[in-house]
MARVO-925503 format. One record per residue: residue number from 0; residue in three letters; x, y, z of N, C-alpha, C in turn. Coordinates in Angstrom, 1 decimal, decimal comma. Atoms other than C-alpha are relative to their C-alpha. Layout:
BEGIN
+------+-------+--------+--------+--------+--------+--------+--------+--------+--------+--------+
| bagu | marti |     nu |     nv |     nw |    cau |    cav |    caw |     cu |     cv |     cw |
+------+-------+--------+--------+--------+--------+--------+--------+--------+--------+--------+
|  NUM |   ALA |      X |      Y |      Z |      X |      Y |      Z |      X |      Y |      Z |
...
+------+-------+--------+--------+--------+--------+--------+--------+--------+--------+--------+
This chain:
BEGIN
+------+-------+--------+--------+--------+--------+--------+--------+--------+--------+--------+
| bagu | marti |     nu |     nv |     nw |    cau |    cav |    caw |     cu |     cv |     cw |
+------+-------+--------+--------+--------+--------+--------+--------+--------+--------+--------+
|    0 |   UNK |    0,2 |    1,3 |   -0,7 |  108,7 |  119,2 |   89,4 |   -1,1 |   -0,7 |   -0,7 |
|    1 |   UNK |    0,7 |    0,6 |    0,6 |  107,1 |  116,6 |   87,8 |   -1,7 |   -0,7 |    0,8 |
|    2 |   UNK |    0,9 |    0,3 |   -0,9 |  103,5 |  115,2 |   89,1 |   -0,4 |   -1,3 |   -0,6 |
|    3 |   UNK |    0,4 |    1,5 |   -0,1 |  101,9 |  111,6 |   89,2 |   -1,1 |    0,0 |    0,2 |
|    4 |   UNK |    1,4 |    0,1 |   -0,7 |   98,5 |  110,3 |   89,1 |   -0,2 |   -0,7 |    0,0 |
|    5 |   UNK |    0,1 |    1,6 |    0,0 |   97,3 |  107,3 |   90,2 |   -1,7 |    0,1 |    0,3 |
|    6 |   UNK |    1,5 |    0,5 |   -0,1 |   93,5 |  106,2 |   90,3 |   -0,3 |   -1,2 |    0,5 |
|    7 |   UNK |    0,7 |    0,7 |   -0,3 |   91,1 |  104,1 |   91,4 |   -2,0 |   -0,3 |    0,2 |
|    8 |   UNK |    1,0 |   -0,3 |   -0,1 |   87,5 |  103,1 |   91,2 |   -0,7 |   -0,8 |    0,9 |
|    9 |   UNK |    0,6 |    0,8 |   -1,2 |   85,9 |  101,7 |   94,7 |   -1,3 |   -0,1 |   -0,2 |
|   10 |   UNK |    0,8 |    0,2 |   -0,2 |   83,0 |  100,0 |   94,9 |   -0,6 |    0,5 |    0,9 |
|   11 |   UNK |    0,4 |   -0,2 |   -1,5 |   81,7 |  102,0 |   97,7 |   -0,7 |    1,7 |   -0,5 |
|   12 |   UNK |    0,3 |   -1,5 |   -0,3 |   79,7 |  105,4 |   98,4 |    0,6 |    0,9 |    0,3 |
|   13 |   UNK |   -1,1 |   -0,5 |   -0,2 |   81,9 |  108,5 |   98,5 |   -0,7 |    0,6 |    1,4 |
|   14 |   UNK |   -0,2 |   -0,6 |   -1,3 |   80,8 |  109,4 |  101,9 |    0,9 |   -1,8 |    0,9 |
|   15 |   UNK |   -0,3 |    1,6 |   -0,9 |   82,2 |  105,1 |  103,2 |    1,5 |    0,3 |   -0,6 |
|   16 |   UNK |   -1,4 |   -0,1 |    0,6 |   85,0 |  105,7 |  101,1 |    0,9 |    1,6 |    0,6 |
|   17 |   UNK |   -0,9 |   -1,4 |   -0,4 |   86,0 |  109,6 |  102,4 |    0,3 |   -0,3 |    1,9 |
|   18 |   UNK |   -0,1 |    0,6 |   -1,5 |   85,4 |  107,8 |  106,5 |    1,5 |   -0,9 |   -0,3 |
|   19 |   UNK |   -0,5 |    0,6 |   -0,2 |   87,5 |  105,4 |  105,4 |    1,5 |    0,5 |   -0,1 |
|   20 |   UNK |   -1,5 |   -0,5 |    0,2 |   90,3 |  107,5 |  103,6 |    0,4 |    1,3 |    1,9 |
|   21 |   UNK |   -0,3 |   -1,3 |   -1,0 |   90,2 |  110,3 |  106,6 |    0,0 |   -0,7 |    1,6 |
|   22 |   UNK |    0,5 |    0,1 |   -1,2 |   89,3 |  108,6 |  109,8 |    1,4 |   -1,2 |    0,1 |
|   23 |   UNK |   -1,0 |    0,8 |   -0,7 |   92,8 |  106,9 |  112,2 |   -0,3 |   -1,0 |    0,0 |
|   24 |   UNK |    0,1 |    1,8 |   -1,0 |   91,2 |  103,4 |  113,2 |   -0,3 |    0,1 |   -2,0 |
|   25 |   UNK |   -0,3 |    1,1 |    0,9 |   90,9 |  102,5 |  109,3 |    1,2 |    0,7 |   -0,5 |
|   26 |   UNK |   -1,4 |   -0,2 |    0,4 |   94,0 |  104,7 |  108,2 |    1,0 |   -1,1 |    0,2 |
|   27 |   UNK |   -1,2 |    0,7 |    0,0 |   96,0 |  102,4 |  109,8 |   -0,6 |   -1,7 |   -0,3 |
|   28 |   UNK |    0,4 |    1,6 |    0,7 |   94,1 |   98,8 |  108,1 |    0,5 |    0,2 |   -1,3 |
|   29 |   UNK |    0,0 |   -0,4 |    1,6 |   94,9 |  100,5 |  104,7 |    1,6 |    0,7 |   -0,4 |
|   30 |   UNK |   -1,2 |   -1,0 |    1,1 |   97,8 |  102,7 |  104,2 |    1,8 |   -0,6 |    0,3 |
|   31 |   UNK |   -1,3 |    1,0 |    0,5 |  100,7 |  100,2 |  103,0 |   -0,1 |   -0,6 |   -1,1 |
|   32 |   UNK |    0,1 |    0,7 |    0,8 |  101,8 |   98,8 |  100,1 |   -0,3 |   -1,4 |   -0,2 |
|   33 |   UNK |    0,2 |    1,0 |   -0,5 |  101,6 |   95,2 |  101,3 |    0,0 |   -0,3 |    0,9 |
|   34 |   UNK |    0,8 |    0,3 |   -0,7 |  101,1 |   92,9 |  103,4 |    1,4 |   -0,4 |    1,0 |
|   35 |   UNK |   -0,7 |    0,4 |   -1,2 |  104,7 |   92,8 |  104,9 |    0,5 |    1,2 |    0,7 |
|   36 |   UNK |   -0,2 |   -0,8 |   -0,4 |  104,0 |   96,1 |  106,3 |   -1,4 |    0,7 |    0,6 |
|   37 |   UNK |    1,1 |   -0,5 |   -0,8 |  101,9 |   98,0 |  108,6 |    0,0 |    1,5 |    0,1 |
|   38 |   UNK |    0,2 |   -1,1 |   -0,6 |  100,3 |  101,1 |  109,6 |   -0,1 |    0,3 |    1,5 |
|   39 |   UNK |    0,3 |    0,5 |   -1,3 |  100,7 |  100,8 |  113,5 |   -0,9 |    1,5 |    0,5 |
|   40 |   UNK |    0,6 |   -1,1 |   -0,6 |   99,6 |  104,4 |  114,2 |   -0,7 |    1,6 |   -1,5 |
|   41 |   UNK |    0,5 |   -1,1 |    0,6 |   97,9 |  107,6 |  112,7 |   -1,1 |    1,0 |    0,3 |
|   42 |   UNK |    0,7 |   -1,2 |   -1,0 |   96,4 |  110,7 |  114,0 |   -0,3 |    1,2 |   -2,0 |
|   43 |   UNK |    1,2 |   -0,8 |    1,3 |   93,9 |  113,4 |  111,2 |   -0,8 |    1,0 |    0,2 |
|   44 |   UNK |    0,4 |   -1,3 |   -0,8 |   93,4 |  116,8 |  112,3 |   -0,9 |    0,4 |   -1,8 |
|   45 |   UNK |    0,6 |   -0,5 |    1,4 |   91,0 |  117,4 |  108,8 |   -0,7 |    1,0 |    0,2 |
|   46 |   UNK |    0,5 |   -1,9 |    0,2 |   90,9 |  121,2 |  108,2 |    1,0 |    0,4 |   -0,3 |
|   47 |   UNK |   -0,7 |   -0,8 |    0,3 |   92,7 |  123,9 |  106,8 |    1,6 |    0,3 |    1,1 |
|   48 |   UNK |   -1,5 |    0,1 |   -0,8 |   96,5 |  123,6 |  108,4 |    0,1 |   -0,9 |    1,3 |
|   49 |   UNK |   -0,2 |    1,2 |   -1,0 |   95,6 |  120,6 |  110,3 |    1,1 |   -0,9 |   -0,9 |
|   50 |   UNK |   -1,0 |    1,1 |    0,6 |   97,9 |  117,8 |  110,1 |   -0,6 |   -1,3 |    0,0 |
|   51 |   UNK |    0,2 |    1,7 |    0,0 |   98,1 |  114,2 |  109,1 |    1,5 |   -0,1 |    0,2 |
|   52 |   UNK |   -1,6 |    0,6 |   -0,2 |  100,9 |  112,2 |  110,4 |   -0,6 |   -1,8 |    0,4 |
|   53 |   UNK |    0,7 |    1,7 |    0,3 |  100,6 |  107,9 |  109,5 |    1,9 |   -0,3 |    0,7 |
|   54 |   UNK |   -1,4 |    0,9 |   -0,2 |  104,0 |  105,7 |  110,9 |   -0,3 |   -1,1 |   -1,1 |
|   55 |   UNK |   -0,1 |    0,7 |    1,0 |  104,4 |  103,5 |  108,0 |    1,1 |   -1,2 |    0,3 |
|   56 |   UNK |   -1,3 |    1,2 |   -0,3 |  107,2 |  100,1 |  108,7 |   -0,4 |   -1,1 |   -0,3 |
|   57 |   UNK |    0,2 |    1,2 |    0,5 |  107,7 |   96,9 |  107,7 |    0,4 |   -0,8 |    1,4 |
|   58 |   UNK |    0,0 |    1,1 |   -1,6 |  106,6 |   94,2 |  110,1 |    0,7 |   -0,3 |    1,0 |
|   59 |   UNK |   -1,7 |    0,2 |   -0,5 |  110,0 |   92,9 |  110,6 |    0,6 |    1,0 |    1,0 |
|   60 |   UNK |   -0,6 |   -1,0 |   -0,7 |  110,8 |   96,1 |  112,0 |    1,4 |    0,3 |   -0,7 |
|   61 |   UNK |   -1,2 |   -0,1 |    1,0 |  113,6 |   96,3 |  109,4 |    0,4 |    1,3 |   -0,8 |
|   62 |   UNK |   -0,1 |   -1,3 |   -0,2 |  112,5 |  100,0 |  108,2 |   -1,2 |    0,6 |    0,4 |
|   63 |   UNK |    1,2 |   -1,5 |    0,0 |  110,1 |  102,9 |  108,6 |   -0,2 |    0,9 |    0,1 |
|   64 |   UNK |   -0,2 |   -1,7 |    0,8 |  109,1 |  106,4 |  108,3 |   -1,0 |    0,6 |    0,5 |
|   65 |   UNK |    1,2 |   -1,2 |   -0,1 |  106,9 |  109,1 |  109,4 |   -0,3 |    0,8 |   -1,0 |
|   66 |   UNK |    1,0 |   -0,6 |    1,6 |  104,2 |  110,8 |  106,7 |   -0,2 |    0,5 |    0,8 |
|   67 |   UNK |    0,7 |   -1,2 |   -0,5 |  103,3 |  114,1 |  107,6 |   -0,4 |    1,2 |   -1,0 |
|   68 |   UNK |    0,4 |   -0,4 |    0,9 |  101,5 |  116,2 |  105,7 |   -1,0 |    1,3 |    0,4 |
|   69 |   UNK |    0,5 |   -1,1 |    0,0 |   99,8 |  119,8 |  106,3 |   -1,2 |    0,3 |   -0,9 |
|   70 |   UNK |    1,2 |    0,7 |    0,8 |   96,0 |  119,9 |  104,8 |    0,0 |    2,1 |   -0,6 |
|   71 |   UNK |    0,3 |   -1,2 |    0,7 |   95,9 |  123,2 |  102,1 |   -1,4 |    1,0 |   -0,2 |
|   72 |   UNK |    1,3 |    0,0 |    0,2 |   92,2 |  122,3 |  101,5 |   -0,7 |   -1,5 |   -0,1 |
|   73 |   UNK |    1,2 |    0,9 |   -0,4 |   89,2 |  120,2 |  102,6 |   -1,3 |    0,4 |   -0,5 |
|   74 |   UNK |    1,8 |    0,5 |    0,7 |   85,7 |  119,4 |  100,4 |    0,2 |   -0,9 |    0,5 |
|   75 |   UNK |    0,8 |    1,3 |   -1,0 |   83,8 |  117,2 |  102,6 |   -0,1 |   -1,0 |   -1,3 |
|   76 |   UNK |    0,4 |    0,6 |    0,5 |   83,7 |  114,3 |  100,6 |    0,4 |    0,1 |   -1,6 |
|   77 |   UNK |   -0,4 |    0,0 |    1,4 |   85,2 |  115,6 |   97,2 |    1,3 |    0,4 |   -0,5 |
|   78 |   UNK |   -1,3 |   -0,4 |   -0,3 |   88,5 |  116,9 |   97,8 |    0,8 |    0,3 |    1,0 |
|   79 |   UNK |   -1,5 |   -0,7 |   -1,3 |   92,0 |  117,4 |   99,9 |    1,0 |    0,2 |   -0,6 |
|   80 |   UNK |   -1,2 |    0,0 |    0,8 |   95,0 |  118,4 |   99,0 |    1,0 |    0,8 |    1,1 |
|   81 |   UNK |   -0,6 |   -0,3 |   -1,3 |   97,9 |  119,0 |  101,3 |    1,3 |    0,1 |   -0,2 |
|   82 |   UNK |   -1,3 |   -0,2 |    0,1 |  101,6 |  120,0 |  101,5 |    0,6 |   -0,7 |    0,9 |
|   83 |   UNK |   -0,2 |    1,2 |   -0,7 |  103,5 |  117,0 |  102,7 |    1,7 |    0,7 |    0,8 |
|   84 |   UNK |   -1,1 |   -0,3 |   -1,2 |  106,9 |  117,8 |  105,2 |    1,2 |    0,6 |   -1,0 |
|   85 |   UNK |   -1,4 |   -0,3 |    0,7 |  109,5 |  118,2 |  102,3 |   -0,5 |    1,2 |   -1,0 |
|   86 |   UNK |    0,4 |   -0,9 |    0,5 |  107,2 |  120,4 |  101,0 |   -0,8 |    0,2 |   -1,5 |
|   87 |   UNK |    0,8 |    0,8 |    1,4 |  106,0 |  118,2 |   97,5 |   -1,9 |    0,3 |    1,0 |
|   88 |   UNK |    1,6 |   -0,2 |    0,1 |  101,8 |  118,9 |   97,3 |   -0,6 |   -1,3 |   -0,4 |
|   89 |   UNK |    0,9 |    1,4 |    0,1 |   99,2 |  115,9 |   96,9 |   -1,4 |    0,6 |   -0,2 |
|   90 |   UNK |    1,7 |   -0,5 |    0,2 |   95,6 |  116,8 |   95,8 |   -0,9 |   -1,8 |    0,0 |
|   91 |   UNK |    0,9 |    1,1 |   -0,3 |   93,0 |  113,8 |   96,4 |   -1,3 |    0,1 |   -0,4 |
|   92 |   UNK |    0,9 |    0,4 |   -0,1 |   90,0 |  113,7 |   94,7 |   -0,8 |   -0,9 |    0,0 |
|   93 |   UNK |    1,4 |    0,9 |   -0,4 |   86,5 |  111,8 |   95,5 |   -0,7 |    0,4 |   -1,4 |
|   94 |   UNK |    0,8 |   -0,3 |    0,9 |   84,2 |  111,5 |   92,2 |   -1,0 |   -0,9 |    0,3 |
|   95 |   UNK |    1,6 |    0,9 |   -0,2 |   80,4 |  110,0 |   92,8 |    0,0 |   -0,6 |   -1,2 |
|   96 |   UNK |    0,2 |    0,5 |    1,0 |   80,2 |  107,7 |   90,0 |   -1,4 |   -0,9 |    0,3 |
|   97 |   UNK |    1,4 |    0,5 |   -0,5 |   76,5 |  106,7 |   91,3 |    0,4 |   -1,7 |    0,6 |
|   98 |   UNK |   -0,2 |    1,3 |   -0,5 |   77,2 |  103,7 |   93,9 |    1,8 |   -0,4 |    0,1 |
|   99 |   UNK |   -1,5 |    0,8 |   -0,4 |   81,0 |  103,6 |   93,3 |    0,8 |    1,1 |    0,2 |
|  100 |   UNK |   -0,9 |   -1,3 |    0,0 |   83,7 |  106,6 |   93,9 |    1,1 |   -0,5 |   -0,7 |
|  101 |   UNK |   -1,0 |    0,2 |    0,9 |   86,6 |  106,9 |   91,5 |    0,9 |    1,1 |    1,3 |
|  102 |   UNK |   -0,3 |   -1,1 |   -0,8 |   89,5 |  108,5 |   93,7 |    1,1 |   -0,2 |   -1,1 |
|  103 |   UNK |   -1,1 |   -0,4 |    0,7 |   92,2 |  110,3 |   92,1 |    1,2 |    0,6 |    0,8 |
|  104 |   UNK |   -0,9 |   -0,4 |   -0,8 |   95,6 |  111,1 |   93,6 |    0,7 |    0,7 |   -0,8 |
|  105 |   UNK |   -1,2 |   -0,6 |    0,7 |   98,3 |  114,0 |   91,6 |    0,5 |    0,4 |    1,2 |
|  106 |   UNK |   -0,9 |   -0,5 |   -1,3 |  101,3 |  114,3 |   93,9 |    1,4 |    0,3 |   -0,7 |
|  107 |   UNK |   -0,8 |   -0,1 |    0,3 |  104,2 |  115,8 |   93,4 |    1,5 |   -1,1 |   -0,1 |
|  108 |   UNK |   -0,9 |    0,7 |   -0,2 |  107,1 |  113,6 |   92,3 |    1,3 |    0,4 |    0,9 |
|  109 |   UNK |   -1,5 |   -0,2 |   -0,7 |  110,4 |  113,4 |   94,7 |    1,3 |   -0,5 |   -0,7 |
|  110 |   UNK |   -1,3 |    0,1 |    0,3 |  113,9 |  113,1 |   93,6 |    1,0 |   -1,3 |    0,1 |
|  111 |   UNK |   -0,7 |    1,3 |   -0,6 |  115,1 |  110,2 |   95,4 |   -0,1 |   -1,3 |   -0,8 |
|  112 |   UNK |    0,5 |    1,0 |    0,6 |  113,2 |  107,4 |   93,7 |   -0,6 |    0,3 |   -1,8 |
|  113 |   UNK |    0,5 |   -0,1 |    1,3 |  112,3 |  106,9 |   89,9 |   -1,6 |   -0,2 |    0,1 |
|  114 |   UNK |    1,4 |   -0,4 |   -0,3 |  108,9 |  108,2 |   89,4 |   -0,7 |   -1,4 |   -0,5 |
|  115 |   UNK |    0,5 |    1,3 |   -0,3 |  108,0 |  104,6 |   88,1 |   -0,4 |   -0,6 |    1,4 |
|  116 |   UNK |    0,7 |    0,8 |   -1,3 |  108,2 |  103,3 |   91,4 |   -0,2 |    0,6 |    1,2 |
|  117 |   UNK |    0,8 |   -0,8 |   -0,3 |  106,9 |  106,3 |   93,0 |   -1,4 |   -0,5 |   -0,3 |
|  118 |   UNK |    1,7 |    0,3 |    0,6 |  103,6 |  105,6 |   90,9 |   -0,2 |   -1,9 |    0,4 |
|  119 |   UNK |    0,4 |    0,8 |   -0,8 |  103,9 |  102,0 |   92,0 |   -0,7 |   -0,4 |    1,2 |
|  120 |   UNK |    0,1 |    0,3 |   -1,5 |  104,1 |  102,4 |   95,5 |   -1,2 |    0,6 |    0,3 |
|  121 |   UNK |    1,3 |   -0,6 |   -0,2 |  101,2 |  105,2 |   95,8 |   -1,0 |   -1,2 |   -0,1 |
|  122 |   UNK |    1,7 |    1,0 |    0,6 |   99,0 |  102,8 |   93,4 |    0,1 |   -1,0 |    0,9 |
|  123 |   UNK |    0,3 |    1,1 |   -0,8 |   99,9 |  100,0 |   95,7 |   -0,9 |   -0,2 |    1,2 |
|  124 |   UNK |    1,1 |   -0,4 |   -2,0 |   98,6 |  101,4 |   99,0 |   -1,6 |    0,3 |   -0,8 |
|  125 |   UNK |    1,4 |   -0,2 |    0,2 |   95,4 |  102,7 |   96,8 |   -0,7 |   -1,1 |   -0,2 |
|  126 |   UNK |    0,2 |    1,1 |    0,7 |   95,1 |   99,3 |   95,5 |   -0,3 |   -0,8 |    1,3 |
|  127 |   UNK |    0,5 |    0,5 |   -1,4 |   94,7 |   98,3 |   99,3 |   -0,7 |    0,5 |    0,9 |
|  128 |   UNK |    1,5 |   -0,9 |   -1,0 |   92,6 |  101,1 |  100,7 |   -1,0 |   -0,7 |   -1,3 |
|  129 |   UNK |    1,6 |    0,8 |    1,1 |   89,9 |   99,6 |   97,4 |   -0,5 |   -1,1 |    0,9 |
|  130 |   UNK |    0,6 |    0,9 |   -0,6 |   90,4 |   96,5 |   98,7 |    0,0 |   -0,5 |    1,7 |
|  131 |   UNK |    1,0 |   -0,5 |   -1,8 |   89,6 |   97,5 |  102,6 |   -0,7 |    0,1 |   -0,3 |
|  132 |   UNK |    1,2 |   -0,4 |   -0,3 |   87,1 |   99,4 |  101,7 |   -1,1 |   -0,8 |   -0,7 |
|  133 |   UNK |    0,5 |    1,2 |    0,5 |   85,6 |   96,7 |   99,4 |   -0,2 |   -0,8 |    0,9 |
|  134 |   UNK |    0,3 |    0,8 |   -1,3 |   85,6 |   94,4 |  102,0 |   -0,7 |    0,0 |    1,4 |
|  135 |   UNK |    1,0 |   -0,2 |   -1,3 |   84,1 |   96,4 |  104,7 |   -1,2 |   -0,1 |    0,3 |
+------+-------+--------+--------+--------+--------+--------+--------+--------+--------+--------+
């Protein structure tokens, strides 16, 4: 199985940046690729075989999807990594880059879609948790 990495480097403290990636009330300001889709809900049980589960849909109501994801391992503030429903792995690092955190995402690629726009779609949503938490 092939894996994917997408980056990013947030202007923000990795403790503003790990609230923002982990905690429901901003999960759902951030985790979509644009802006003709929403997060309406999301619940973050963060610990060892807690779950994450986000509803993901486009405004319209035209599709959507439940993300659920099983947590492997939790570092406060420097790492997660978690076995997602089909059973593909995701690892998440946080790096202190003094005043800004660099986050790193390798996830297992899926079958369905060409890993191009796999690596799109991730980078997109990271590319809008930056600019949340940039803005906060």
């Amino acid at each position: 199985m092939s894996k994917i990495t997408i980056e990013s480097v947030v202007a923000a403290s990795p403790k503003k940046v790990w609230d923002a990636w982990t905690e429901p009330q901003h999960i759902m300001k951030w985790n979509f690729a644009n802006d003709d889709w929403q997060c309406p809900n999301a619940s973050n049980d963060l610990k060892i075989g807690g779950k994450y589960a986000a509803r993901m849909e486009a405004k319209d109501g035209s599709f959507g999807f439940d993300f659920e994801a099983i947590y492997d391992e939790v570092i406060d503030q420097k790492k997660i990594t978690y076995t997602m429903g089909d059973g593909r792995k995701a690892t998440t690092q946080f790096e202190d880059l003094g005043g800004k955190t660099k986050v790193t995402t390798i996830f297992d690629a899926e079958k369905e879609n060409s890993e191009e726009m796999q690596k799109q779609g991730w980078q997109a949503i990271l590319n809008n948790f930056k600019k949340y938490v940039e803005q906060a």
